[in-house]
C-alpha positions as CSV (number, residue, x, y, z in Angstrom):
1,X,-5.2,-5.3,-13.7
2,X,-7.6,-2.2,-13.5
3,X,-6.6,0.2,-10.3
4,X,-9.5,1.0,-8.0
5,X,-10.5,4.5,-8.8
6,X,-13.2,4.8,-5.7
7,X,-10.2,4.9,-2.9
8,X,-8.0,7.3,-1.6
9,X,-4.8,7.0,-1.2
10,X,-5.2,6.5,2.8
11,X,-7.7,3.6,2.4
12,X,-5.3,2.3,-0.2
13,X,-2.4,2.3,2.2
14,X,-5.1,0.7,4.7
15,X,-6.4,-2.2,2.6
16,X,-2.8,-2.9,1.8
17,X,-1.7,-2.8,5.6
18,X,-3.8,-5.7,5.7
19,X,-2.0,-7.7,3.4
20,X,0.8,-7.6,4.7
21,X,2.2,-4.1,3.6
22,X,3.6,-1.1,5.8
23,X,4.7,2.4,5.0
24,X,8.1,2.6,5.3
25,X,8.7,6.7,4.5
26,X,6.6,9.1,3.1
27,X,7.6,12.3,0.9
28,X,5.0,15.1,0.5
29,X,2.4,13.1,-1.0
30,X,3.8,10.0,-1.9
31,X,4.5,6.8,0.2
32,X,6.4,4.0,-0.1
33,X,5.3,0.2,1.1
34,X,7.1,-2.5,1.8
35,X,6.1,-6.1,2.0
36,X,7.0,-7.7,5.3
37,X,7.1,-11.3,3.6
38,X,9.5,-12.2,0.7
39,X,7.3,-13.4,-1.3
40,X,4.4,-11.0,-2.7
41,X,0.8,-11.7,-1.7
42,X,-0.9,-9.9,-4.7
């Protein structure tokens, strides 16, 4: 699977909040997601 390359790392987060992902911490510039469900969506 080929990663976007057009997005930024805030639309990123934001596309992903709609499926079902939320940050959970962030460190300088990195952020961690978790999946609310068990299952994965993607």
């Amino acid at each position: 699977m080929k990663l976007p390359r057009d997005l930024s790392g805030a639309e990123l987060v934001k596309k992903l909040g709609t499926l079902g992902y939320r940050e959970t911490r962030q460190t300088g510039s990195h952020i961690r997601l978790t999946c609310a469900t068990p299952e994965h969506i993607i």
